[in-house]
N, C-alpha and C positions, 0 to 999 in steps of 0.2 A: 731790439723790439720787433714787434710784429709788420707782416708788412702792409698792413692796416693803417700803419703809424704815420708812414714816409707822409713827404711832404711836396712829391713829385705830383705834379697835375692828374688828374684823377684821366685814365684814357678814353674818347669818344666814345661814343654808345653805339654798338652795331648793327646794324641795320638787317636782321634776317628777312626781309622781304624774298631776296633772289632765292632764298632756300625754301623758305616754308611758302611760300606764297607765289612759289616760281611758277610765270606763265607759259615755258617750255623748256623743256628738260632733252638731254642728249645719254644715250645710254652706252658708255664708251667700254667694249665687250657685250656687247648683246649679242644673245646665243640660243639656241634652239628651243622648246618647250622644254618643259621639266627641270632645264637647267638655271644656274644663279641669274646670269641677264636674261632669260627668258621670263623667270619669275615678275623681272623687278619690270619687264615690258607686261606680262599677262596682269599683272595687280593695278597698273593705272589702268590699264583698260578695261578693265571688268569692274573699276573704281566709277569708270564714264568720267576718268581727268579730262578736260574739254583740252588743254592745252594742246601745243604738238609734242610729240615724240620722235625724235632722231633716234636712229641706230647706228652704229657705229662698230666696224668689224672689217676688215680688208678683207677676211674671209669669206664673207658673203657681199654678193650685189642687191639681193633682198632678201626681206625677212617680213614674218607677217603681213604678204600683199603690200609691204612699205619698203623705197628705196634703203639701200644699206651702204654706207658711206666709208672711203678708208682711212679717214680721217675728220677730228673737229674740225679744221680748216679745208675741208671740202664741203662743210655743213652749208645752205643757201642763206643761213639767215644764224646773228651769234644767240644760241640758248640763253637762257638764264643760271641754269646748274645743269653743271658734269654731274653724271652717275657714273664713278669709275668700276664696273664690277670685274675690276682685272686683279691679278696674283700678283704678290711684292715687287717681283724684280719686274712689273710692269707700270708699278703706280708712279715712280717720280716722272717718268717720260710724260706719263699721260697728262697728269697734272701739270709738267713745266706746259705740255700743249695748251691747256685748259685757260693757264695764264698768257700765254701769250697772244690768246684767241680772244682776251677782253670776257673771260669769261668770269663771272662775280662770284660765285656758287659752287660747293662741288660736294660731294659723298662721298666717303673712303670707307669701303666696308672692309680690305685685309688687314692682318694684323699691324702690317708696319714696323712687324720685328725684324731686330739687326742681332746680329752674332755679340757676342759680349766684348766690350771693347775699341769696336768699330765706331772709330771719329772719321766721320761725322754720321751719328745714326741715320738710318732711313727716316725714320720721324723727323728729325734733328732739320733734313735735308725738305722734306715737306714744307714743313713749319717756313722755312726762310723762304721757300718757293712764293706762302701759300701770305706770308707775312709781306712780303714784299710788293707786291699785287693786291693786295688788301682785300684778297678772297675770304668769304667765308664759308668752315669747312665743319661737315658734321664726319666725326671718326676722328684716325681711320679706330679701326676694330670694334665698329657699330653695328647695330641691328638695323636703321636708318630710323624713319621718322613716317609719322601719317598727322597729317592735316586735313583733317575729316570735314571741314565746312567747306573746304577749296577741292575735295576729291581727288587729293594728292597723297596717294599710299605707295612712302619710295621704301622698300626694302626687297630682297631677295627672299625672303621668307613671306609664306601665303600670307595675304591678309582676307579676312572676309569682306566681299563687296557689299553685304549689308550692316556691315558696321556703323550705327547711328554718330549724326554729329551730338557735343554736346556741352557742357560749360568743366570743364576739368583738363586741366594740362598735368602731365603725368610726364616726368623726366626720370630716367634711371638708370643708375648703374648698371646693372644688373641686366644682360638682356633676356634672363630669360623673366624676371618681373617686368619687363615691359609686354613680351609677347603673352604674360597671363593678364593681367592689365586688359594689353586689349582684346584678349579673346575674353572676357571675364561674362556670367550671363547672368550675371544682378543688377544689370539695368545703368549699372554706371557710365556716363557716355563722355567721350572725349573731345573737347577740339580740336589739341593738340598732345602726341604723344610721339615723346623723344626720345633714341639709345644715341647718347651724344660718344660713347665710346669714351676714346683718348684726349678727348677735349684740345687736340693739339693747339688751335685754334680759338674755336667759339665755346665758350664754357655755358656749363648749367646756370651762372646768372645770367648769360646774352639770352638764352631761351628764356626764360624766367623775365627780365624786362621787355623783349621783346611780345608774352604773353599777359602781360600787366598793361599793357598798351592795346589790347585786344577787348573790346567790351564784352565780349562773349565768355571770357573768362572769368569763373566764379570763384573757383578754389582750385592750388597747384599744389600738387603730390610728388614727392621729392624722394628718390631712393638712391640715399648718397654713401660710396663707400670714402669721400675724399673731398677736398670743398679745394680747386686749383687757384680759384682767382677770390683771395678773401675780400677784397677792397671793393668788386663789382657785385659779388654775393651781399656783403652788407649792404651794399645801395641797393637791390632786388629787394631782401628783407624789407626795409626801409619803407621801400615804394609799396612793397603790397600792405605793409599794416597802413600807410596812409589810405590806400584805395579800398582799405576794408576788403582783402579778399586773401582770405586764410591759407594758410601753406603750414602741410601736413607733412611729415619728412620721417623716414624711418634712415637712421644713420647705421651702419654698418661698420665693423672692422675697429680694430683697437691698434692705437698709434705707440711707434717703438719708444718713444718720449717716457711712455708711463714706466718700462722697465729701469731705465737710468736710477740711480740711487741720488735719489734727493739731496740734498741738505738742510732745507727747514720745512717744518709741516705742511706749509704751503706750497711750495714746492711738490711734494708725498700726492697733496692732493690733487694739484692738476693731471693735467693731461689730456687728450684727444676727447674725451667724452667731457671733462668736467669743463672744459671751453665753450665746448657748442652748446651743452645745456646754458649756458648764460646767455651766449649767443640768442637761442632758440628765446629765452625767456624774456630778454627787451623786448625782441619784434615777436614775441607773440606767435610761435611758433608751434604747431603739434605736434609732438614728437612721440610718435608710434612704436609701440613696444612689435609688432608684428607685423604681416604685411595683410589678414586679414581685418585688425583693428584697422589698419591704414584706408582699406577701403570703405569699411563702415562709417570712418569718421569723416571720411572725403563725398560719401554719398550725403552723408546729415547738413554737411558744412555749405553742401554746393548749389542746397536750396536759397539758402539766404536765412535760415532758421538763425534768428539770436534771441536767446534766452532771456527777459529782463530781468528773472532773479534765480539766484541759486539751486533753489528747491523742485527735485524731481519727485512726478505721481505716478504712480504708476499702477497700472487694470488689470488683473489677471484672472484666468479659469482658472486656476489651480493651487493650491494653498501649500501642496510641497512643493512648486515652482516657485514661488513665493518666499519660502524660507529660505532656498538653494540665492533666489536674486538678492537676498535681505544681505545674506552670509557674502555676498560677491561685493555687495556694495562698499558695507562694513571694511572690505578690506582693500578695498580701491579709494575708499573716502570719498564716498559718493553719497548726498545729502537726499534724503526725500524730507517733503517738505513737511511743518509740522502744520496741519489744518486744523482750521478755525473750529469753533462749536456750531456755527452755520452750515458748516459742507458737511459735520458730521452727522446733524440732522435729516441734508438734505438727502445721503447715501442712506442714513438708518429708514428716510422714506419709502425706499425703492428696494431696498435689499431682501432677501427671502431672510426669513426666522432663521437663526442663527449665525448668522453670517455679520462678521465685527465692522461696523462701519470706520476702518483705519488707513491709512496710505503705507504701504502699496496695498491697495486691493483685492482681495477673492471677490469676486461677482459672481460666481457662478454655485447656482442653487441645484433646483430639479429640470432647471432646460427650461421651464413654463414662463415663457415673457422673457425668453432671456437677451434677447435684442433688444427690448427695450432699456430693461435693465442695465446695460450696457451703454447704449445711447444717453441716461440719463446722470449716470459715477462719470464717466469722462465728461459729461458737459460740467460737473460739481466738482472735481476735483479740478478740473482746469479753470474755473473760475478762483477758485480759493486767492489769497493774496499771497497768499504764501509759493506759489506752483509758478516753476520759470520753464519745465517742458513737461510732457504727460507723454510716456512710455505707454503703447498698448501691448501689453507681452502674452503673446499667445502664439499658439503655433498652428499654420495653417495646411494641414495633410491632404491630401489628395482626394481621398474618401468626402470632404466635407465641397468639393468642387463644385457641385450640384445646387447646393445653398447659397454660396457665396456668402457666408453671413456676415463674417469678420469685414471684410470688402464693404457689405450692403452696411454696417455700421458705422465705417468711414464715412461712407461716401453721406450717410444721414447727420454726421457733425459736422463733417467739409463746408469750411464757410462760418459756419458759427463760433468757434474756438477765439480766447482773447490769447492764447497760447499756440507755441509750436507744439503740434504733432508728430509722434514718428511711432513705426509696429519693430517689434522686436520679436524676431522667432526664435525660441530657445531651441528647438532642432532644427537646424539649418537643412539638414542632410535631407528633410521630409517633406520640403516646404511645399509647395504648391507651384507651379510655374503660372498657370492660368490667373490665380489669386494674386501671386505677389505681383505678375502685370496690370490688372487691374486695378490696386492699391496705385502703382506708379504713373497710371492714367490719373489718376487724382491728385496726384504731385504729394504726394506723401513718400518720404524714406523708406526704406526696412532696412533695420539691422536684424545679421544673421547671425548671429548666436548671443548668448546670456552676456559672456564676458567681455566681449568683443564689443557689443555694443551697449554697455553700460561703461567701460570706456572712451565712446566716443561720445557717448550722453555728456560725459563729466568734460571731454576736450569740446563741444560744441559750449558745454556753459560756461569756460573757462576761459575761452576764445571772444564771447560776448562780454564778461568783465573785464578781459583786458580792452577790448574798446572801448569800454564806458570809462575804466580810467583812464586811459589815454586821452580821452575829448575833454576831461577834466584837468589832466594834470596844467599847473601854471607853475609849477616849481622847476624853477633852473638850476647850475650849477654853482654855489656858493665861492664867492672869493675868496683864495683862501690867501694872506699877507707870505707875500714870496720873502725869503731871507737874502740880504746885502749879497752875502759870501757866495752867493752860488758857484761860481767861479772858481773860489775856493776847494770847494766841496763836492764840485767833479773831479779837480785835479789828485784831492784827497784817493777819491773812488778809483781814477784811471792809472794810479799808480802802487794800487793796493795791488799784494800778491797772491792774498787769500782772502776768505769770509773776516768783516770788521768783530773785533772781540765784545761783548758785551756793551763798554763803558763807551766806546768808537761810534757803534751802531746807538745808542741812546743817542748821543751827538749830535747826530746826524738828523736823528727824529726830532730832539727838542729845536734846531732850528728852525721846522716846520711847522713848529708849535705846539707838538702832542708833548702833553706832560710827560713826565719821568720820574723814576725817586730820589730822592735825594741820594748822593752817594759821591765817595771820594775813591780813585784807584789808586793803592799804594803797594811800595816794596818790602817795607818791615816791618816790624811788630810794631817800634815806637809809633810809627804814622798811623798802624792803625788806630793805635790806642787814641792818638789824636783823634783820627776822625771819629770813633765812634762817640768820644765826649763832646766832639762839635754837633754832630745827629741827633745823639741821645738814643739813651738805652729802651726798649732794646733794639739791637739790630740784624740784620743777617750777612753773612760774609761767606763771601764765594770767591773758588777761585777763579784768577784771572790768566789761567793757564793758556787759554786759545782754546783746549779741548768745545766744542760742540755740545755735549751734553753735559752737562755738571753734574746732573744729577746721579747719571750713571755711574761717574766715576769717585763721588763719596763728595764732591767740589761745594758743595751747598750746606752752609747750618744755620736756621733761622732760631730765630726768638732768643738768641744771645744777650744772657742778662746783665751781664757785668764786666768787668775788665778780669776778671780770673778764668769765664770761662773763652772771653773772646784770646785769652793768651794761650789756652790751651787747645784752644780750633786754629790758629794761626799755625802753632808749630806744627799741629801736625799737616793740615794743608802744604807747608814749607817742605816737610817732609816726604813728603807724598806727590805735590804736584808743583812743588816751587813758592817763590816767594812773592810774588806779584795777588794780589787781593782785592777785592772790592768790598768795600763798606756799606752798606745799603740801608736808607732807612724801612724797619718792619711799617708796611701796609697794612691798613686792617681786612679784617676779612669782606668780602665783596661775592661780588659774579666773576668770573674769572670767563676772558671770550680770548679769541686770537684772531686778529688785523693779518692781512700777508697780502703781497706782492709775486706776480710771478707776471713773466711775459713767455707769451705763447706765440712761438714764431711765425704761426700765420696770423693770428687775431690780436697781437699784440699786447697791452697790460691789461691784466686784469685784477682785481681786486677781490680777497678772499674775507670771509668774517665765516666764523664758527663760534662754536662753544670751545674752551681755553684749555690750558694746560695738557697734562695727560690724554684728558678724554677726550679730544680732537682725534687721536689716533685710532681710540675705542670705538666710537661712537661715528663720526663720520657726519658729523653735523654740521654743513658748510653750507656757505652759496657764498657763488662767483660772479662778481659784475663789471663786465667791461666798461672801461673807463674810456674816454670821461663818464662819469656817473653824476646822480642830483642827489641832494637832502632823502628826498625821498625816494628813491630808488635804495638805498641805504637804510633807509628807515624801514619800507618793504621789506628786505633781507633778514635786518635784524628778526622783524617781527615774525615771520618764516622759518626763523629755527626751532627746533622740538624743544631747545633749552631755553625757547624766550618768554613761557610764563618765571622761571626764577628774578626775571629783570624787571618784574612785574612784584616781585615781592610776596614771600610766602614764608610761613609758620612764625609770623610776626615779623619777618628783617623787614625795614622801608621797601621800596623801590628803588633799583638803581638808575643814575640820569642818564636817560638814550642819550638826550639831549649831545650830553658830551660825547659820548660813543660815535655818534653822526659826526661830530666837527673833527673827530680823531681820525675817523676813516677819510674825509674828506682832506683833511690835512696829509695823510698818507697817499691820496690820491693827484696832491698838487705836486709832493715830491717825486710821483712817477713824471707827471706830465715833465717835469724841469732836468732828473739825471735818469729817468726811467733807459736810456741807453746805456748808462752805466750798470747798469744792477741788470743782477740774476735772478735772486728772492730778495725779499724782505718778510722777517718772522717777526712780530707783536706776540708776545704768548711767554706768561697772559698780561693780557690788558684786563686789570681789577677796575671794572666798573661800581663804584661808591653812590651813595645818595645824591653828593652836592659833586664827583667830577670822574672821569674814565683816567688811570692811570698805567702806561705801562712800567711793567716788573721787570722785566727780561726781555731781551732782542737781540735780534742777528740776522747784518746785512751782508749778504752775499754779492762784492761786484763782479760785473762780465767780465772776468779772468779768460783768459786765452781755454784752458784747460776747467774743469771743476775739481775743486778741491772736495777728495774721495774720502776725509779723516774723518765724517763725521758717524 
């Protein structure tokens, strides 16, 4: 299992004060202008860090009209953070110094690479330095970090000295997404932004709780190619949906996991991406298709805007912008609201002759009144009951700078609104700089383009119903009645040499209490013949070869009506795949879904539900939820699949019972908690959900064999 799972004490919480908040810093290689420790001394200074700054260099006695020291232990007084800006074969030295000098803090901007093979790697050799001392290190192979409210810009690359403070922590992989980040000129402001590098160290969740404990932080943007420390990340997630302050994440990179050849559907479907989307989706995560939706959705987020209903309005000049946003929405699944007979009055009052009083709006007639007009559709559509944010989508060009009108329209609803506002420019490329800062003096958003930000429209309302359910939910996790044998039924799994066969893997489920079918495995004709007069006619028999897929290799015949034909599917099965058999009572026809288990080695078990059989594969209709899970978190999922109006009942069949479906999943979820270290997968598929109970057909348990068994 994952190691989310362990049971070892969760590790203290780190305390990045000495780093981000260091009251003076040492800059060990500082070097002339232009050069890397020159940079990272000219950017505090022209930052106006009040702290002090040491230099450090045996090469020089000074530097910048300031003593230059030839070593940290010649320093008058101990820093708070080394800035080591030295090359590899100079970093462990520096470092062992940095600790031995009581020094708490440090930056490691080289790579820290070692030749392949080399025990004990350079990192390898940091790390214990840096672990031992219970230093905290940002790197090595970072960009550094700026802490913009404290006037602390440590990097070797320029930073601008007028870079605003501002409510957004921005951590990333990625350094050259951080240095766009911060040099970014849409007004997004930072208080903290992070290139954590190698995480040798202090990871993306120590910056992440240590910014959750910062008031000044409103929303944290996350550009992750790897997630190192899953057990202190989920506690981050955690802590930010409790403090209500959204975190935006664009995940990169696809994990070697997904290439592995599965063995059951569940299995097929995980992987590196289908983890984190569950991950992402408990704690309420935004998860950015791009990096400039990422910003649009980080500027909307970082106001405090929470939507209280679903329904987006939306203002426009222009009626083929209109269609292009209609058409964008449409297939983002993005709701404009349906308005009342009241707002459509109100619009049809104001509007010029021809012009359809509907949501999203054309406003724009012959120009004559048309501020007003304007001022009076967004006071009406933002009133509606219906309206949970009102998109002003216009675009603001240069040429119209003079007027300010879009701005002077603002700034005449600012204040009035029972809704969030935010301006959307469908050409970003054109926009205005003058305008779109004056909008931002009024604390109003822009999003910069159509698509981009009718994505972050849908992640800001999405983000507001996940907190409104979460302050409601009261539902826990259901007890589910543990079986006697457990005991048993490890020893069964940890001595198994491959995937449990069919009749095994039922077993295993029925004594967790999910139903099964009736059914007897035997080796001859005569037993079958017993069993199917014990069942009763008709039945289905398959073989119980071990094969993996039955279906593929001819191993399945249902709706056997009688002892002639069930004598004539036996033989040849015998013939074909041997003599061993399952007897099965026929199920009636249902919803057919599929239950699975899979444990993700960083994030540990997680629980799969799709639609069933075949079209699992087809179709791709899943969701993953990290376990422990609740009733209703299950029940969410279910409801969430593209296949869950059939469960709902259609072209006359009943309805089939969630009800059970929930206790099924939930009973598969107690069996993780108890041998989830034994197992690899677990396949359900299909579990026939009926009127009155959820039944599974077929299963197949994979335990944690040394090796995977590759036959399927």
């Amino acid at each position: 299992m994952g190691s989310v799972s362990s049971t070892e004490p969760r590790r203290p919480r780190r305390d990045l004060t000495p780093l981000l908040h260091a009251r003076s810093v040492a800059i060990v290689g500082i070097s002339g202008p232009g050069r890397f420790g020159g940079i990272l001394f000219d950017n505090l200074e022209r930052f106006g860090y009040t702290g002090e700054i040491y230099g450090v260099n045996p090469r020089y006695e000074t530097l910048y009209d300031r003593p230059c020291y030839p070593s940290l232990r010649e320093l008058p007084e101990r820093p708070d953070c080394a800035l080591l800006a030295v090359p590899n074969a100079r970093i462990a030295l520096a470092l062992e110094e940095a600790a031995a000098c009581g020094i708490p803090a440090a930056a490691i901007f080289a790579s820290a690479w070692s030749e392949p093979g080399e025990e004990p790697s350079l990192q390898q050799r940091l790390q214990e330095i840096a672990q031992s001392h219970s230093m905290v290190v940002c790197g090595p192979n970072c960009m550094g970090f700026v802490a913009t409210g404290r006037g602390l810009p440590v990097s070797g690359y320029r930073v601008n000295p007028a870079t605003p403070a501002g409510h957004v922590t921005l951590i990333s992989h990625s350094g050259s997404v951080w240095e766009g980040f911060l040099q970014n000129q849409r007004g997004v402001a930072f208080n903290y932004i992070v290139s954590p590098g190698n995480e040798m160290v202090t990871t993306v969740a120590d910056y992440m709780q240590f910014a959750l404990a910062d008031e000044s932080t409103r929303a944290i943007g996350l550009f992750l190619e790897t997630v190192r420390d899953p057990e202190t990340f989920l506690a981050a997630l955690a802590e930010a949906a409790e403090r209500d302050v959204p975190v935006v994440a664009l995940k990169s990179g696809r994990s070697e996991r997904g290439a592995r050849l599965a063995q059951a559907h569940s299995g097929a479907l995980a992987g590196d991406n289908a983890a984190i989307d569950a991950i992402f989706d408990r704690y309420g995560v935004r998860r950015a298709t791009s990096i400039d939706e990422m910003m649009d959705t980080l500027d909307l987020l970082q106001t405090g805007m929470r939507p209280k209903r679903k329904g987006l309005a939306g203002v426009l000049d222009s009626g083929g912008q209109r269609a292009h946003m209609v058409d964008l929405a449409e297939t983002l699944g993005v709701e404009f609201a349906a308005i009342g007979a009241a707002t459509v009055a109100k619009l049809a009052a104001v509007l010029e002759p021809g012009l359809d009083p509907i949501n999203p709006l054309d406003a724009w007639g012959t120009g004559n009144g048309s501020d007003d007009i304007f001022v009076e559709s967004v006071l009406a559509l933002d009133a509606d009951p219906a309206t949970g944010l009102t998109l002003f989508a216009v675009d603001l060009p240069p040429m119209d700078d003079a007027e300010m009108s879009y701005p002077g329209i603002a700034a005449s609803v600012n204040g009035r609104l029972q809704n969030p506002l935010a301006f959307m420019v469908h050409a970003s490329a054109s926009a205005s700089s003058p305008q779109l800062r004056r909008l931002r003096e009024l604390g109003i958003p822009i999003l910069l383009g159509t698509e981009t930000g009718l994505r972050a429209a849908k992640h800001a309302i999405e983000y507001a119903a996940f907190q409104r359910a979460r302050a409601q939910a009261k539902d826990e996790a259901r007890a589910v009645e543990r079986p006697p044998q457990t005991g048993e039924l490890r020893r069964r799994l940890e001595t198994a040499t491959g995937p449990l066969d069919e009749h095994a893997s039922k077993q295993l489920l029925r004594a967790y209490g999910l139903e099964t079918t009736r059914e007897r495995a035997v080796a001859t004709l005569a037993d079958a013949l017993g069993a199917a007069a014990e069942i009763g006619y008709p039945i289905a028999l398959k073989t119980a070869a071990g094969d993996l897929h039955k279906t593929e290799h001819g191993g399945v015949r249902l709706g056997v009506a009688d002892s002639d034909e069930l004598t004539a599917a036996y033989r040849d099965f015998e013939a074909r795949l041997g003599p061993r058999v399952l007897v099965q009572e026929m199920v009636p026809d249902g919803c057919e879904l599929l239950l699975g288990l899979v444990f993700d080695p960083q994030f540990g078990p997680m629980l799969t539900i799709a639609t069933g059989g075949i079209f699992v594969e087809v179709l791709k209709d899943f969701r993953m939820l990290p376990l422990p899970t609740t009733s209703a978190e299950v029940a969410g999922a279910l409801a969430s699949l593209r296949g869950a109006p059939l469960l709902r009942g259609v072209r006359g069949r009943p309805p089939a019972d969630s009800e059970a479906i929930v206790r099924a999943a939930l009973a598969l979820a107690a069996l993780a908690a108890d041998l989830g270290d034994c197992i690899r997968e677990v396949d359900v598929n299909p579990l026939v959900a009926l009127p009155d109970r959820a039944i599974v057909v077929d299963a197949l348990v994979v335990p944690n064999t040394d090796e995977p068994d590759s036959s399927a």
